[in-house]
C-alpha positions as CSV (number, residue, x, y, z in Angstrom):
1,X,21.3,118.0,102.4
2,X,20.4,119.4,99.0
3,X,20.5,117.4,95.7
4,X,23.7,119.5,94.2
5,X,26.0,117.8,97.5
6,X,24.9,114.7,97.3
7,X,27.9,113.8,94.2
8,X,30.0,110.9,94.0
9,X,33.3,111.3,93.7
10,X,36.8,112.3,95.6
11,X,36.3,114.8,98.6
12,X,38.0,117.8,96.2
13,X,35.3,116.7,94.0
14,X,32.5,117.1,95.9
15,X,33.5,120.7,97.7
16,X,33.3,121.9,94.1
17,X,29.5,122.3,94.5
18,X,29.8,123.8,97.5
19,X,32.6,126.7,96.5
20,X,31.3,130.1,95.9
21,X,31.3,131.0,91.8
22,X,34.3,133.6,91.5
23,X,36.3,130.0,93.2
24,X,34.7,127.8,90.4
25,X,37.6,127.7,87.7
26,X,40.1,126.9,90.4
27,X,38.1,124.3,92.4
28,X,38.0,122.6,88.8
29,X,41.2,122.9,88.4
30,X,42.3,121.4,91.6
31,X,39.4,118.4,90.6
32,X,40.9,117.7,87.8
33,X,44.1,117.2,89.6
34,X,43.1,115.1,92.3
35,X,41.9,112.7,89.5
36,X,45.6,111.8,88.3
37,X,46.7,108.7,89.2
38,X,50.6,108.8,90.6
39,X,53.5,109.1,87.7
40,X,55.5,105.9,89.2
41,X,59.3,107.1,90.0
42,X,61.7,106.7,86.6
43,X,64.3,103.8,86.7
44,X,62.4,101.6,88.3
45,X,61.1,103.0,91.8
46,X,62.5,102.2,94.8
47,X,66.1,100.2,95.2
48,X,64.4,97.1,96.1
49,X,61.8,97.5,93.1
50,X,65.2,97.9,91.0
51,X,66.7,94.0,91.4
52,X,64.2,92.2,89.2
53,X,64.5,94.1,86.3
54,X,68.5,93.9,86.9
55,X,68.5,90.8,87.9
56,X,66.7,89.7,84.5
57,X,68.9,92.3,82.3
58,X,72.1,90.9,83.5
59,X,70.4,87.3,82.6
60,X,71.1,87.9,79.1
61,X,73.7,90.8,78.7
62,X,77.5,90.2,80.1
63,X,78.9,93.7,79.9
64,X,76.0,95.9,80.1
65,X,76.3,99.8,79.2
66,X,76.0,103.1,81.9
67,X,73.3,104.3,80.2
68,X,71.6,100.7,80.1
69,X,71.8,100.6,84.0
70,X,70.3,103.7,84.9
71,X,67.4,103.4,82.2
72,X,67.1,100.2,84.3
73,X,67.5,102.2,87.9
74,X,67.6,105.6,88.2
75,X,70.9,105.0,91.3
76,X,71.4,101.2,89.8
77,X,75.1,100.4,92.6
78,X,72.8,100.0,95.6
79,X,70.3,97.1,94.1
80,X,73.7,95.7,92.4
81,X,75.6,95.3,95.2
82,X,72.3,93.4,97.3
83,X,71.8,90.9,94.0
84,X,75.6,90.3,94.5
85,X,75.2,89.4,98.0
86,X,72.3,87.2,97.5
87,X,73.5,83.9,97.8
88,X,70.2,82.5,96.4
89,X,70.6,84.6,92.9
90,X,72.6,82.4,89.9
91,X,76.7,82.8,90.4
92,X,76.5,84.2,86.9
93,X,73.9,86.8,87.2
94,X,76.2,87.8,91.0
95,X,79.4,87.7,89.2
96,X,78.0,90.0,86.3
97,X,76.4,92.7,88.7
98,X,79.7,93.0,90.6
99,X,81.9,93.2,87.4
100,X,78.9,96.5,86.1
101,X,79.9,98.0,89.4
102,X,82.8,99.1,87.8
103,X,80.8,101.7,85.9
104,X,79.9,103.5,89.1
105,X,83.1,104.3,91.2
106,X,82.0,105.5,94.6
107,X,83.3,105.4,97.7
108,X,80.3,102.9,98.5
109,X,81.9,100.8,95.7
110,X,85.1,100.8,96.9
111,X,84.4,99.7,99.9
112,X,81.8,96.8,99.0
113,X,84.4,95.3,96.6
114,X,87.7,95.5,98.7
115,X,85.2,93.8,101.5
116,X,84.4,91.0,98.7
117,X,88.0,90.4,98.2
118,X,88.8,90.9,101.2
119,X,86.5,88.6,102.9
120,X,86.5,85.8,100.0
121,X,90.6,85.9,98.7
122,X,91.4,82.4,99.3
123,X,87.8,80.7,99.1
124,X,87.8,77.4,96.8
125,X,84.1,77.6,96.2
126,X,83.5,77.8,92.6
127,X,81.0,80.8,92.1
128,X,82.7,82.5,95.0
129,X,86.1,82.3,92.6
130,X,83.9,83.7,89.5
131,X,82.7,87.0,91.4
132,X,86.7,87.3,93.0
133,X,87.5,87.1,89.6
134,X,84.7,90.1,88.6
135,X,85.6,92.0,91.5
136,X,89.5,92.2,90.7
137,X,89.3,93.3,87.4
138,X,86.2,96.0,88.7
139,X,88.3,97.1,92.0
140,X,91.4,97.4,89.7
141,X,89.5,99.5,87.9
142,X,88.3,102.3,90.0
143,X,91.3,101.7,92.5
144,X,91.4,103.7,95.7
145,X,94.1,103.8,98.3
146,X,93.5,100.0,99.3
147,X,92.5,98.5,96.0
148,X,96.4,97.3,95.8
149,X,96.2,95.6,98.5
150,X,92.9,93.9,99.0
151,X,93.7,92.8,95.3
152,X,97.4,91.0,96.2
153,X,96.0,89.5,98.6
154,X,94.2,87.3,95.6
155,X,97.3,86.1,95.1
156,X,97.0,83.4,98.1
157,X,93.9,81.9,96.1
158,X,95.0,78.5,95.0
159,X,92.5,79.1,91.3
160,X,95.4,80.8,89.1
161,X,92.6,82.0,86.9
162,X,91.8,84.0,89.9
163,X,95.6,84.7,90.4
164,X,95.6,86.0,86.8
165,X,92.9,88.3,87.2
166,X,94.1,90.0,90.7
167,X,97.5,90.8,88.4
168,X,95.5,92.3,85.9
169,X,93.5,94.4,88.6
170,X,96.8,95.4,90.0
171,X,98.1,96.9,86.7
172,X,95.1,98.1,86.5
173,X,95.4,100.2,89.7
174,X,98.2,102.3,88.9
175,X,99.3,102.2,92.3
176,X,102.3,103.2,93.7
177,X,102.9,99.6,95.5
178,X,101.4,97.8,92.5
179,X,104.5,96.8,91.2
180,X,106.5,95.7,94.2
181,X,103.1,93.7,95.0
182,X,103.4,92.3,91.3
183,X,106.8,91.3,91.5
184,X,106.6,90.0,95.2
185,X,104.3,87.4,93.4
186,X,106.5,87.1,89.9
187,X,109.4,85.7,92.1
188,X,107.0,82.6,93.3
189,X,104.5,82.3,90.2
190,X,104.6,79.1,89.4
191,X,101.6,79.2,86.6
192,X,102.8,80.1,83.4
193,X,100.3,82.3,82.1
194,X,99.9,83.8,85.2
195,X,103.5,84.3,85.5
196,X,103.5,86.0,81.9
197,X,100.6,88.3,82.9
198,X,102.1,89.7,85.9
199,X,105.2,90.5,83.2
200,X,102.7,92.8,80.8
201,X,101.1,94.3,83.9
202,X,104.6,95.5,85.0
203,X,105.6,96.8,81.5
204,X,102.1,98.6,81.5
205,X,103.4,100.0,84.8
206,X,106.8,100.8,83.3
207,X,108.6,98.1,85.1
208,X,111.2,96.4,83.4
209,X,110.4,92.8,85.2
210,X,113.6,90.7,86.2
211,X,115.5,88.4,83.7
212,X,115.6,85.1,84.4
213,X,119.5,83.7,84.9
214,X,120.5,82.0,82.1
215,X,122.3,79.1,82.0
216,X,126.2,79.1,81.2
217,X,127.0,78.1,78.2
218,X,127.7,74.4,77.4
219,X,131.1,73.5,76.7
220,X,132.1,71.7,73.6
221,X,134.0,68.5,73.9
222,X,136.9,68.2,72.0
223,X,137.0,65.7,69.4
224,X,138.4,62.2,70.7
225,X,142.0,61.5,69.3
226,X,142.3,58.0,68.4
227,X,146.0,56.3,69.2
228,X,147.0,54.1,66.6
Protein backbone atom coordinates (compact mmCIF):
# COMPACT_ATOMS: atom_id res chain seq x y z
CA UNK A 1 0.00 0.00 0.00
CA UNK A 2 1.68 3.36 -0.63
CA UNK A 3 2.61 5.79 2.17
CA UNK A 4 -0.23 8.57 1.05
CA UNK A 5 -3.21 5.55 2.14
CA UNK A 6 -1.84 4.57 5.00
CA UNK A 7 -3.85 7.79 7.10
CA UNK A 8 -5.61 7.72 10.20
CA UNK A 9 -8.79 8.84 10.35
CA UNK A 10 -12.69 8.18 9.47
CA UNK A 11 -13.21 5.96 6.13
CA UNK A 12 -14.46 9.47 4.21
CA UNK A 13 -11.19 10.60 5.44
CA UNK A 14 -8.97 8.31 4.13
CA UNK A 15 -10.72 7.94 0.45
CA UNK A 16 -9.65 11.59 0.16
CA UNK A 17 -6.13 10.47 -0.81
CA UNK A 18 -7.26 8.13 -3.04
CA UNK A 19 -9.90 10.61 -5.14
CA UNK A 20 -8.75 11.84 -8.39
CA UNK A 21 -7.76 15.89 -8.23
CA UNK A 22 -10.77 17.59 -10.21
CA UNK A 23 -12.85 15.46 -6.85
CA UNK A 24 -10.45 17.00 -4.34
CA UNK A 25 -12.49 20.17 -3.02
CA UNK A 26 -15.61 18.00 -2.67
CA UNK A 27 -13.95 14.95 -0.98
CA UNK A 28 -12.90 17.73 1.56
CA UNK A 29 -15.86 18.94 1.81
CA UNK A 30 -17.63 15.81 2.63
CA UNK A 31 -14.38 15.19 5.31
CA UNK A 32 -14.99 17.95 6.94
CA UNK A 33 -18.58 16.83 7.36
CA UNK A 34 -18.13 13.53 8.55
CA UNK A 35 -16.03 15.13 11.39
CA UNK A 36 -19.28 16.81 13.10
CA UNK A 37 -20.27 15.31 16.02
CA UNK A 38 -24.47 14.93 16.06
CA UNK A 39 -26.52 18.38 16.97
CA UNK A 40 -28.53 16.55 19.90
CA UNK A 41 -32.47 17.02 19.13
CA UNK A 42 -33.95 20.58 20.69
CA UNK A 43 -36.28 20.23 23.86
CA UNK A 44 -34.65 17.67 25.27
CA UNK A 45 -34.43 14.57 22.77
CA UNK A 46 -36.49 11.79 22.96
CA UNK A 47 -39.95 11.68 25.31
CA UNK A 48 -38.30 9.61 27.74
CA UNK A 49 -35.08 11.90 27.76
CA UNK A 50 -37.77 14.72 28.43
CA UNK A 51 -39.10 13.56 32.32
CA UNK A 52 -35.99 14.55 34.19
CA UNK A 53 -35.56 17.84 33.25
CA UNK A 54 -39.64 18.11 33.82
CA UNK A 55 -39.60 16.30 36.56
CA UNK A 56 -36.91 18.70 38.25
CA UNK A 57 -38.71 22.02 36.60
CA UNK A 58 -41.95 21.20 38.08
CA UNK A 59 -39.84 20.62 41.51
CA UNK A 60 -39.61 24.25 41.96
CA UNK A 61 -42.27 26.00 39.74
CA UNK A 62 -46.22 25.38 40.49
CA UNK A 63 -47.83 26.93 37.35
CA UNK A 64 -45.20 26.77 34.79
CA UNK A 65 -45.60 28.76 31.33
CA UNK A 66 -46.20 27.15 27.41
CA UNK A 67 -43.22 28.47 26.41
CA UNK A 68 -41.34 27.10 29.55
CA UNK A 69 -42.54 23.54 28.70
CA UNK A 70 -41.57 23.28 25.28
CA UNK A 71 -38.05 25.00 25.87
CA UNK A 72 -38.01 22.05 28.31
CA UNK A 73 -39.48 19.41 25.55
CA UNK A 74 -39.97 20.12 22.16
CA UNK A 75 -43.90 17.86 22.43
CA UNK A 76 -43.73 18.21 26.52
CA UNK A 77 -47.91 16.26 27.05
CA UNK A 78 -46.49 12.81 26.34
CA UNK A 79 -43.40 12.79 29.15
CA UNK A 80 -46.19 14.76 31.41
CA UNK A 81 -48.76 12.49 31.29
CA UNK A 82 -45.96 9.23 32.14
CA UNK A 83 -44.42 11.43 35.33
CA UNK A 84 -48.15 11.67 36.27
CA UNK A 85 -48.62 7.98 36.13
CA UNK A 86 -45.51 7.17 37.95
CA UNK A 87 -46.50 6.22 41.25
CA UNK A 88 -42.86 6.35 42.46
CA UNK A 89 -42.53 10.31 41.36
CA UNK A 90 -43.50 12.94 44.56
CA UNK A 91 -47.59 13.48 44.68
CA UNK A 92 -46.57 17.09 44.27
CA UNK A 93 -44.41 17.04 41.36
CA UNK A 94 -47.64 14.30 39.67
CA UNK A 95 -50.24 16.68 40.65
CA UNK A 96 -48.33 19.72 39.05
CA UNK A 97 -47.58 17.91 35.66
CA UNK A 98 -51.27 16.99 35.28
CA UNK A 99 -52.55 20.52 36.33
CA UNK A 100 -49.59 22.04 33.07
CA UNK A 101 -51.57 19.62 30.91
CA UNK A 102 -54.03 22.09 30.71
CA UNK A 103 -51.77 24.18 28.39
CA UNK A 104 -51.85 21.48 25.75
CA UNK A 105 -55.51 20.51 24.85
CA UNK A 106 -55.50 17.45 22.69
CA UNK A 107 -57.57 14.83 22.12
CA UNK A 108 -54.63 12.73 23.88
CA UNK A 109 -55.28 15.07 26.89
CA UNK A 110 -58.66 14.68 27.01
CA UNK A 111 -58.76 11.34 27.16
CA UNK A 112 -55.77 10.78 29.81
CA UNK A 113 -57.57 13.15 32.23
CA UNK A 114 -61.26 12.01 31.91
CA UNK A 115 -59.52 8.39 32.44
CA UNK A 116 -57.75 9.92 35.72
CA UNK A 117 -61.07 11.13 36.95
CA UNK A 118 -62.64 8.59 35.82
CA UNK A 119 -60.68 5.85 37.20
CA UNK A 120 -59.73 7.68 40.64
CA UNK A 121 -63.34 9.88 41.55
CA UNK A 122 -64.07 8.47 44.80
CA UNK A 123 -60.38 7.38 45.95
CA UNK A 124 -59.55 8.50 49.66
CA UNK A 125 -55.88 8.29 49.11
CA UNK A 126 -54.32 11.59 49.79
CA UNK A 127 -52.03 12.33 46.70
CA UNK A 128 -54.56 10.57 44.56
CA UNK A 129 -57.16 13.48 45.93
CA UNK A 130 -54.40 16.30 45.10
CA UNK A 131 -53.95 15.14 41.29
CA UNK A 132 -58.21 14.71 41.14
CA UNK A 133 -58.06 18.01 42.33
CA UNK A 134 -55.42 19.11 39.36
CA UNK A 135 -57.16 17.16 36.92
CA UNK A 136 -60.67 18.87 37.46
CA UNK A 137 -59.76 22.31 37.25
CA UNK A 138 -57.32 21.13 33.91
CA UNK A 139 -60.28 18.86 32.23
CA UNK A 140 -62.61 21.79 33.09
CA UNK A 141 -60.51 23.65 31.20
CA UNK A 142 -60.12 22.28 27.86
CA UNK A 143 -63.59 20.41 28.21
CA UNK A 144 -64.69 18.07 25.46
CA UNK A 145 -67.92 16.30 25.06
CA UNK A 146 -67.36 14.14 28.31
CA UNK A 147 -65.47 16.52 30.53
CA UNK A 148 -69.08 17.29 32.29
CA UNK A 149 -69.47 14.19 33.13
CA UNK A 150 -66.24 12.49 34.11
CA UNK A 151 -65.99 15.76 36.26
CA UNK A 152 -69.67 15.30 38.28
CA UNK A 153 -68.82 12.21 38.91
CA UNK A 154 -66.13 13.97 41.48
CA UNK A 155 -68.87 14.83 43.25
CA UNK A 156 -69.24 11.23 45.01
CA UNK A 157 -65.60 11.88 46.49
CA UNK A 158 -66.09 12.12 50.20
CA UNK A 159 -62.79 15.22 50.23
CA UNK A 160 -65.09 18.44 49.62
CA UNK A 161 -61.97 20.13 48.59
CA UNK A 162 -62.13 17.74 45.82
CA UNK A 163 -65.96 18.37 45.52
CA UNK A 164 -65.14 22.09 45.29
CA UNK A 165 -62.73 21.80 42.64
CA UNK A 166 -64.94 19.28 40.23
CA UNK A 167 -67.74 22.45 40.57
CA UNK A 168 -65.23 24.79 39.47
CA UNK A 169 -64.18 22.46 36.55
CA UNK A 170 -67.76 22.20 35.66
CA UNK A 171 -68.24 25.96 35.26
CA UNK A 172 -65.43 25.82 33.76
CA UNK A 173 -66.71 23.52 31.00
CA UNK A 174 -69.35 25.49 29.57
CA UNK A 175 -71.31 22.57 28.87
CA UNK A 176 -74.63 22.24 28.00
CA UNK A 177 -75.39 19.70 31.08
CA UNK A 178 -72.98 21.60 33.38
CA UNK A 179 -75.57 23.24 35.07
CA UNK A 180 -78.24 20.60 35.70
CA UNK A 181 -75.06 18.50 36.90
CA UNK A 182 -74.29 21.58 39.22
CA UNK A 183 -77.50 21.84 40.55
CA UNK A 184 -78.20 17.98 40.84
CA UNK A 185 -75.27 18.36 43.42
CA UNK A 186 -76.50 22.09 45.05
CA UNK A 187 -79.70 20.27 46.15
CA UNK A 188 -77.54 17.70 48.44
CA UNK A 189 -74.25 19.87 49.22
CA UNK A 190 -73.97 19.79 52.52
CA UNK A 191 -70.37 21.71 52.72
CA UNK A 192 -70.73 25.15 52.88
CA UNK A 193 -68.17 26.50 50.75
CA UNK A 194 -68.66 23.98 48.49
CA UNK A 195 -72.26 24.59 48.39
CA UNK A 196 -71.43 28.51 47.76
CA UNK A 197 -69.10 27.61 44.82
CA UNK A 198 -71.43 25.56 42.94
CA UNK A 199 -73.74 28.92 43.35
CA UNK A 200 -70.88 31.27 41.42
CA UNK A 201 -70.23 28.52 38.97
CA UNK A 202 -73.98 28.61 38.04
CA UNK A 203 -74.13 32.48 37.86
CA UNK A 204 -70.91 32.25 35.66
CA UNK A 205 -73.07 29.84 33.63
CA UNK A 206 -76.07 32.28 33.69
CA UNK A 207 -78.11 30.18 36.05
CA UNK A 208 -80.02 31.91 38.52
CA UNK A 209 -79.46 28.99 41.36
CA UNK A 210 -82.62 28.13 43.57
CA UNK A 211 -83.64 30.27 46.74
CA UNK A 212 -83.65 28.69 49.66
CA UNK A 213 -87.40 28.66 51.43
CA UNK A 214 -87.54 31.03 53.90
CA UNK A 215 -89.02 30.65 56.98
CA UNK A 216 -92.58 32.27 57.71
CA UNK A 217 -92.50 34.99 59.62
CA UNK A 218 -92.72 34.83 63.51
CA UNK A 219 -95.76 35.97 65.00
CA UNK A 220 -95.81 38.53 67.66
CA UNK A 221 -97.39 37.80 70.93
CA UNK A 222 -99.70 40.08 72.12
CA UNK A 223 -98.94 41.79 75.19
CA UNK A 224 -100.41 39.91 78.44
CA UNK A 225 -103.41 41.82 79.97
CA UNK A 226 -103.20 41.68 83.52
CA UNK A 227 -106.85 41.29 85.47
CA UNK A 228 -107.05 43.29 88.49
Amino acid sequence: MPPGDRVAGTIPQRLCYRLPVPLTYLAIAVCALAAVPPTPASGGGKTGDARPQLAAYLASHDVPTLAELRGLASAPDKPLMAIAEDVRAEGLIRARAVAALRLLPSPAVQGFLGKLVRTKAKSNDATERLILRRAAVALGWISGPRAAADLALLFDNADPEVRLDAAIGLGLTRAEDAPALLQRQLAVESVPRVHDQIERQLRVLGQVPPEPEKAPPRKEREPMRGGF
